[in-house]
N, C-alpha and C positions, 0 to 999 in steps of 0.2 A: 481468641487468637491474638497476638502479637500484631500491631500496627505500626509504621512508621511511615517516614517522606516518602516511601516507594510502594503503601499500601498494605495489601496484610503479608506479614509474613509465610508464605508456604509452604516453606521447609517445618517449620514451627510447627504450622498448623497438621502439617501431615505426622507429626512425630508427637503429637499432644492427640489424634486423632484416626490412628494407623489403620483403624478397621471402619471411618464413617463412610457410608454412603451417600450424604447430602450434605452440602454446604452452601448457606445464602450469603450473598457477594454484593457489596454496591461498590464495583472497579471505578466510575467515573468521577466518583466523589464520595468520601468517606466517610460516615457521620459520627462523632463530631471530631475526630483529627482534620478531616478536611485534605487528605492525601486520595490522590488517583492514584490506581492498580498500574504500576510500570510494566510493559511493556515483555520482557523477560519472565516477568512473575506470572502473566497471563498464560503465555506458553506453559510455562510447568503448570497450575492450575488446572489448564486443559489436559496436559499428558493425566497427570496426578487424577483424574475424570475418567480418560480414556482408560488406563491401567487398571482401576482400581471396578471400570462399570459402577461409576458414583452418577450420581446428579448433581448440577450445578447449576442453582435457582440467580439467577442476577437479576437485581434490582437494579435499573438503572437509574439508579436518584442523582439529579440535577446534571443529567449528562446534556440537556440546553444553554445551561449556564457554565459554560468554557469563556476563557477569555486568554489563556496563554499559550501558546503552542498549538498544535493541529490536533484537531478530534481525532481522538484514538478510537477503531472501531468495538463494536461490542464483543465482548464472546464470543456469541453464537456468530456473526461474521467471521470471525478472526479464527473462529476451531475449521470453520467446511474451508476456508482460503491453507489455511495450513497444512491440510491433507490434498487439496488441488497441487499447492506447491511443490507436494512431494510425486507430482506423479500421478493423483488417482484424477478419477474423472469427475465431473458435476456429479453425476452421482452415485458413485463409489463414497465421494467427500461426504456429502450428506449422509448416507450409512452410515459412516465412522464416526462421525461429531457428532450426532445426533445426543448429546451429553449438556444440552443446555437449556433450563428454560428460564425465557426470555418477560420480565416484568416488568411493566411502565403505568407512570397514572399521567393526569392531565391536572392535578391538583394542583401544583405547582406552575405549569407553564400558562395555566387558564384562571382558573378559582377555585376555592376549595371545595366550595359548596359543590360543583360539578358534579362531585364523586363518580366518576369514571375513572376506569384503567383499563387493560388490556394486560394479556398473557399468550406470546408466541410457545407454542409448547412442540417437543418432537411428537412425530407421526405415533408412537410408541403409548403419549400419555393423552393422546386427544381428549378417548372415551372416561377415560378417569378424571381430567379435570373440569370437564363438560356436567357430568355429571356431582363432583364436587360444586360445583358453581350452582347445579340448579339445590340442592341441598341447602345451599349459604343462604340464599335470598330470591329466588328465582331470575328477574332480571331485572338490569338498571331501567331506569325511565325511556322507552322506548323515542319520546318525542325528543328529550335530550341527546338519547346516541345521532336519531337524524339530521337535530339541530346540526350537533357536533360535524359528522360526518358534512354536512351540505358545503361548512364554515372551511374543511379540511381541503375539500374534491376543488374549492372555489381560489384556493390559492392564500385564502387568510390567512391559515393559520403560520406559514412560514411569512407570511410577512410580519403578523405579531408578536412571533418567534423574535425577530429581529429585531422590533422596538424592543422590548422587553429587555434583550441581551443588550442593547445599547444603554438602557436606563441602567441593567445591575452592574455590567462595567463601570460607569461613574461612580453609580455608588461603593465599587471596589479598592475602583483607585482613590476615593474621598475617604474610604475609613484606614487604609493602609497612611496615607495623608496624615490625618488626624491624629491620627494611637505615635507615627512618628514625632511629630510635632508636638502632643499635649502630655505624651505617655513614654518619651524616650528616657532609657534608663532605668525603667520601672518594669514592662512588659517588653518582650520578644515574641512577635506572630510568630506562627507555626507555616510552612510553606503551604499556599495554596493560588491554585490556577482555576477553583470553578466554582459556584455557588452560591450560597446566600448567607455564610456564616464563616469568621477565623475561629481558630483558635488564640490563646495569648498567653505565653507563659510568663509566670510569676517571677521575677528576678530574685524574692527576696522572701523567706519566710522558713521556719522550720516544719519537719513533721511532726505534731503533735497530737493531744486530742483534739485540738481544734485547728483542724487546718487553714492556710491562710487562704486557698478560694474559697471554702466553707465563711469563713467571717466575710470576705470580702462582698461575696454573694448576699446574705444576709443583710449587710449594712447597705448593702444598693437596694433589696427590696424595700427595707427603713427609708429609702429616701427618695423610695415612689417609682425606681427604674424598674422594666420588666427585663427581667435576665436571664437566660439558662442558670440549668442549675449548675454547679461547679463543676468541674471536670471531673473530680477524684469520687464523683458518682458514681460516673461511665465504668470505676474499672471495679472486678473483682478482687485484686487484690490492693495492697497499697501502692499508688501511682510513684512514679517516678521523681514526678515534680507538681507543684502548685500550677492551674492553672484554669482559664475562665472560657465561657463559648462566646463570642458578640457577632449577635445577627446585625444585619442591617438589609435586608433584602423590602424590607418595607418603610424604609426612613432616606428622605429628601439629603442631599449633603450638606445642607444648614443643621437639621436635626443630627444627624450624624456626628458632625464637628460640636453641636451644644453637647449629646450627649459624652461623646469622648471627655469632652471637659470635666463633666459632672463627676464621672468616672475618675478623674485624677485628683478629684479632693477626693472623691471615695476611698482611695487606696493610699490617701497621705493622710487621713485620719486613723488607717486601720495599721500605720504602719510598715505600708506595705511597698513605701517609695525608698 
């Protein structure tokens, strides 16, 4: 489906996909455009759900790491509020939304290794995903869900939440910083308000057989950086434009600002300034 500043397209999607019944969604953060689901788009998404008796799997990836504007609620809030609004009751609402199920891990806001997540599902798919689950693997580490749990029930985890979001802030605003200062004229970030990764579009290169995130990417592994791979991966068909992913959700704003640099011989060797 078509992506842009405002998320996925859903007009698109529903006209490229007239008869699906299931769509998986990460509104809060977009991988890798790095756009959240606006606001208007969610409401049609939910109608386009409710009309259609579709399911709407949302992944909430890096809906912890916001840093501009107000937390937008998730779906499955935002479908039962929209049917109360109209009128129905607690739970008439819930009947009618029931069109969402709700996905989250702890990978990201904890450690990887964790490997915990959770799945809010309707009343509807209990026994089915219940059973799906015990199929997959039977169950996570029993003494880690309790760990987990003791760490959650104790008040930690929202306060860790908080360092956490105050660390990847800095490092947000240190690599917007840096790409302007080391990389102006060359790249233009792509809008984002949340996460651990921009985008950066290429100001300068044609489409050919080798395209210019393709070489770019390539010459930064040659010179020892770990990079995403290039954007014109992500698409099926031929992308729009040249362009690259840069994480930083793991790098100090020293490392940040070195690597930016590094970055700017990289792409004035390839041509690409």
């Amino acid at each position: 489906m078509p992506v842009d500043a405002n998320g996925l397209d859903v007009d698109a999607g529903i006209r490229l996909g007239p008869d699906a019944r299931v769509i998986c969604v990460s509104p809060s953060h977009q991988y890798p455009m790095g756009s959240t689901l606006s606001a208007s788009r969610r409401f049609a998404l939910l109608s386009w759900a409710e009309h259609a008796g579709a399911w709407i799997i949302e992944d909430d990836y890096d809906s912890s790491f916001r840093y501009r504007g107000r937390p937008l609620p998730a779906l499955q809030t935002l479908d039962a509020e929209r049917h109360r609004a109209n009128g129905a009751t607690t739970r008439q609402a819930a009947a009618r939304s029931d069109r969402v199920v709700y996905v989250g891990t702890f990978s990201k806001s904890m450690f990887p290794s964790l490997r915990l997540g959770y799945c809010v599902v309707p009343d509807a798919l209990v026994d089915a995903v219940v059973n799906a689950r015990a199929v997959a693997d039977r169950n996570s580490p029993l003494a880690d869900q309790a760990a987990l749990a003791a760490f959650i029930d104790g008040g930690h985890y929202d306060r860790h939440l908080r360092r956490v979001r105050a660390t990847c802030l800095e490092r947000y605003e240190a690599m917007r910083h840096h790409v302007a200062r080391s990389l102006d004229g060359a790249v233009v970030l792509a809008p984002s308000s949340a996460g651990t990764h921009m985008v950066a579009w290429l100001r300068r290169g044609a489409r050919d057989d080798s395209p210019l995130d393709v070489r770019v990417s390539a010459a930064a592994a040659e010179d020892g950086m770990v990079i995403f791979p290039p954007l014109s991966r992500y698409y099926l068909g031929p992308p729009p434009d040249n362009g690259i992913v840069l994480g930083y959700g793991g790098l100090t704003p020293p490392l940040i600002g070195a690597g930016v640099r590094r970055l700017a011989h990289i792409l004035e060797r390839v041509g690409a300034t």
